[in-house]
N, C-alpha and C positions, 0 to 999 in steps of 0.2 A: 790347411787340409780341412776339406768339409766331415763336421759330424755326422758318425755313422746314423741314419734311423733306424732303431727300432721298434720295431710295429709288435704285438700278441697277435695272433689267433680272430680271429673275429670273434668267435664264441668264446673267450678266453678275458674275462674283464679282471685287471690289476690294480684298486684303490681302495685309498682307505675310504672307509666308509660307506662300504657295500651290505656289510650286515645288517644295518640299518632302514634299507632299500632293497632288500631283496624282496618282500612283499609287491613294490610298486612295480618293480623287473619284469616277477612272474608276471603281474596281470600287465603292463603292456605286449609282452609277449602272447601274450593272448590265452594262459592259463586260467582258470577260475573254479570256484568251488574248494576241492579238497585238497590236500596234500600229505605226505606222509614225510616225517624227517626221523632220521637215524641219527642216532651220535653215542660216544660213550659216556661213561658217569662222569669222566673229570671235565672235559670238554662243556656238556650239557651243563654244570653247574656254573661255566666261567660265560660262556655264550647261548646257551639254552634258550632263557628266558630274552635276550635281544632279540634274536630270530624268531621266536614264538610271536613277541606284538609286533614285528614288522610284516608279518604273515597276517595276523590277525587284522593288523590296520588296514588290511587290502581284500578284507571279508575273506579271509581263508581260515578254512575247518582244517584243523592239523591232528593227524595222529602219529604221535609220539614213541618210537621204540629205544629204550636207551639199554646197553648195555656194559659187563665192567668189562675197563679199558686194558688193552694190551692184546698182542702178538695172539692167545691162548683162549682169544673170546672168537678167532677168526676162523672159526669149526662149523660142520654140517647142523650141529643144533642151536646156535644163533642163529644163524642164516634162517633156517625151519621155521625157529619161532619170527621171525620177522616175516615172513611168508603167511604164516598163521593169522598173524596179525593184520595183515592189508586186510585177507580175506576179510577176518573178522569186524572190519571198519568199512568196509565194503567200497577197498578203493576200484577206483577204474583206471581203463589201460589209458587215460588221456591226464591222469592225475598225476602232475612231477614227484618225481620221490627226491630230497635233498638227503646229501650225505654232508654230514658237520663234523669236520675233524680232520685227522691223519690217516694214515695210508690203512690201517682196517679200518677205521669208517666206510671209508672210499672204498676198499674191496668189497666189502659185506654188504652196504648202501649199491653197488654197482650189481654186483651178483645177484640180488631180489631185483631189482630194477631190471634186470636183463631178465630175467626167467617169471617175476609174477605177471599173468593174461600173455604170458611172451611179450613182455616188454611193454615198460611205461618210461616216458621223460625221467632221465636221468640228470638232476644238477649238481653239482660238487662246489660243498663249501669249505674248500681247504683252510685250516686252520694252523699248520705245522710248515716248517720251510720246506723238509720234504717232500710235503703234498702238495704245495705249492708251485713247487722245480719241480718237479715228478710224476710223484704216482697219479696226482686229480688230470693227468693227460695219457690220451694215446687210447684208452679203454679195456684196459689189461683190468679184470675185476674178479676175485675169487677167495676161496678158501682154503686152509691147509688140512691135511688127511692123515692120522697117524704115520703114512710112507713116506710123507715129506711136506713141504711148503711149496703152495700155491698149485694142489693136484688137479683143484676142481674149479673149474670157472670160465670164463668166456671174454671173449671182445664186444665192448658196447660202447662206445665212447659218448661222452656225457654231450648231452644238448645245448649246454654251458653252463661254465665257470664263473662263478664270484671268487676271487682271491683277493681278499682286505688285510694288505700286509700290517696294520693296526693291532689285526691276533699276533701276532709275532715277538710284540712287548710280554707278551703270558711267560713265552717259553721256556724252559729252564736252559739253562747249558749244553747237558746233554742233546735234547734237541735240537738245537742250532748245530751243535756235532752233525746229527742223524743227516740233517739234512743238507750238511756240506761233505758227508760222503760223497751224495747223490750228484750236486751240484761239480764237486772234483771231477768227477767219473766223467760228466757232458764237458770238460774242457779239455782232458784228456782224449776223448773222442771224437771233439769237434768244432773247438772254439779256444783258440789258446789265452786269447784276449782274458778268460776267465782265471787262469793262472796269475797273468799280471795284476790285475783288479787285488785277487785274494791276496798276492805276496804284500803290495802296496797296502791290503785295509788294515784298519784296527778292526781286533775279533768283536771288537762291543758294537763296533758301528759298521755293520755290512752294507752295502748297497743296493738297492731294490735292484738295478742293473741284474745282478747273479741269476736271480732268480728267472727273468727275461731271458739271459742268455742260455743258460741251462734249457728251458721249455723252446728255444727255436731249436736247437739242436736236436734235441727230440722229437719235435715236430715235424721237420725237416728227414728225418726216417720213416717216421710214423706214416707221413704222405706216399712217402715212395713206397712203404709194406706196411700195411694196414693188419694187415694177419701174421706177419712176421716170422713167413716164409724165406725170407732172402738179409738185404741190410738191416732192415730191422732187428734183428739179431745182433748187431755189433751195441744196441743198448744194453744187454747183457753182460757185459763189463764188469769182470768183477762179482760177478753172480751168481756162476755155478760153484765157486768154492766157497761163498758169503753165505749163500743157504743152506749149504751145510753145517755151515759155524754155528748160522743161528740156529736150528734144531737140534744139535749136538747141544748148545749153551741154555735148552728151553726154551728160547727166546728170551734170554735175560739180557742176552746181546742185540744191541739194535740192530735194524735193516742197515742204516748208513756207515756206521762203522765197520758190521762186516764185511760193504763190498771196500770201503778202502782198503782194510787187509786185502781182501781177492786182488783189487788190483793192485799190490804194491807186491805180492807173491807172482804174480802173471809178469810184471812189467822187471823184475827182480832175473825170472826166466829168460823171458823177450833178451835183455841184454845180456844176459852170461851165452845165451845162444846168439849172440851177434844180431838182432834184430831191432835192437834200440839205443840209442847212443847212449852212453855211459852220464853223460852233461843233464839227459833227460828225466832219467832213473833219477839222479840226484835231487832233481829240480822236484820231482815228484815226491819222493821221502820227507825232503825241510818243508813241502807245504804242508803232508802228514802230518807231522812235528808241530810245528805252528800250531796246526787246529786242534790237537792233541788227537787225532786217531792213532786207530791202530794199525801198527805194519807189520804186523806178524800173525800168523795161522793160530797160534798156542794149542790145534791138536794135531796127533803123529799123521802118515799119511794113510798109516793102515787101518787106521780110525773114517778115516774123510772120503777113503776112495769109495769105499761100497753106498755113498749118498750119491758122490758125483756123477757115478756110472750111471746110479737109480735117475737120474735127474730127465727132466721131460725134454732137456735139448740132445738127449741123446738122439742119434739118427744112425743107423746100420751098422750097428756096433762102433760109430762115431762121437766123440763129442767135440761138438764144435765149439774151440776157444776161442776168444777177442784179445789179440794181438795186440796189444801198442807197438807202434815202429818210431813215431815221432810224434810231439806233441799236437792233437788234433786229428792225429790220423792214426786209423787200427785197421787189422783183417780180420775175418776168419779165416780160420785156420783147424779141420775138421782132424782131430786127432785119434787114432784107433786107442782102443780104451787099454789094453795092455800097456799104452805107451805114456800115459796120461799122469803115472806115479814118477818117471821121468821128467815133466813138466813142474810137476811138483817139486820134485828133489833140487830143481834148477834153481827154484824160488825160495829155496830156504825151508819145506816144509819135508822132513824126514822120517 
């Protein structure tokens, strides 16, 4: 049997040793002069200063916004003060902005990118698996607003990606968790190949493969709904009840962990309501297990509804959930909101 090829993204580059080369990137691309890069304090401390003289060795003026790292920094007044800040460096709308890190770098770095002069060159230098598999594609970029997570922000999709799976040795645990939610999530969606892979690896040694397969999968939506109007919405997976965890939990709970919980309460439903094989469910739990996520909601659901209903995929008193039926393949399924604590109840969340 001929090996599959897989190919990235054209603007999508996957090696090591891009951080390095980012400087010579931008200016073949035909960038020059200034640049602005975002990142948070732990990240800037471990790759800050590599990206700084790779910028610098390629004659770029860089101005610098760092801020502290986490969930809680990804507010209207970070966002502000980095707006503040091009101003005051006096970027132009032709100058790239790089975002260095994980998925709020990449929100926050995307969101000023998308809105300062109405937009300048957005590049993403994912640092995290999640931002890697994930969030540094498609152009979902934004902020969260005391009513919820991710109220305010836009579609912008980055000019391209450097992803140097080399940051990936930093990571702690936890985040190779984070971002094997995410990655779970796109082979339960649309790639089962990615099931096999994970049941077969050792947790210490993943394979760059994942991360490829995860971003076609998304890709491959992202093309067909750019605005995520229609399919695109089936990446949502696990999402509308995962953002409620995390702002229930402060965001002490990761992004990736709590959509595994979402999808392991959705897919928990799917089959008690006859919609996904029993064999499947199962298969999906022990890899939970395996990677050590979580499969359980841990709040009631008279706690969880009044987020899920608030949540922006609400549509005419609808919310539309992502269905697992079989491994690779989901629906929607636009559910009236009275009925939605029933969905719940089905998954184990009382």
């Amino acid at each position: 049997m001929k090996k599959e090829s897989l190919l990235p993204p054209e603007s999508y580059l996957l090696e090591p040793g891009l951080l390095d080369r980012v400087g010579m990137i931008l200016k073949e691309r035909g960038f020059r002069g200034k640049a602005a890069l975002v990142s948070d304090e732990r990240v800037f401390s471990l790759y800050g200063p590599q990206v700084l003289t790779a910028l610098r060795r390629a004659d770029f003026s860089v101005s610098v916004f760092v801020f502290p790292p986490g969930e809680r920094s990804k507010n209207l007044e970070t966002y502000g003060k980095i707006l503040e800040q091009l101003a005051a460096d006096q970027l132009e709308r032709s100058h790239p902005l790089l975002a260095l890190g994980g998925g709020v770098s990449g929100d926050l770095g995307g969101f000023a990118a998308a809105s300062y002069r109405r937009g300048m060159p957005l590049i993403q230098l994912p640092t995290s698996l999640l931002a890697m598999a994930d969030s540094c594609w498609g152009g979902k970029c934004g902020v969260d607003l005391k009513a919820g997570k991710n109220l305010a922000g836009a579609f912008y999709p980055p000019v391209l990606v450097l992803a140097d799976p080399d940051c990936l040795r930093t990571l702690p645990p936890e985040e190779i968790q984070n971002g094997l939610g995410e990655i779970i999530k796109c082979g339960l969606l649309g790639d089962p190949l990615i099931f096999d892979l994970l049941e077969k690896a050792n947790p210490d040694q993943l394979p760059t493969e994942l991360i490829l397969r995860a971003l076609l999968v998304k890709d491959k939506l992202v093309r067909e709904d750019p605005l995520e109007k229609g399919p695109r919405q089936l990446l949502n997976l696990g999402h509308s009840l995962g953002h409620a965890m995390e702002f229930l939990s402060g965001y002490t709970l990761a992004h990736g962990q709590a959509v595994a919980a979402g999808m392991a309460v959705i897919s928990r439903s799917a089959c008690a309501r006859g919609l996904l094989p029993e064999a499947d469910l199962l298969r999906l739990l022990k890899l939970l297990k395996k990677y050590k996520l979580p499969q359980e909601c841990g709040f009631s659901a008279g706690v969880i509804l009044p987020l899920m209903t608030a949540d922006k995929k609400v549509r005419d008193g609808r919310l539309n959930l992502v269905v697992p039926e079989a491994l690779g393949v989901c629906r929607l399924i636009p559910v009236p909101i009275p009925q939605v604590k029933e969905w719940l109840n089905a998954g184990g969340v009382l």
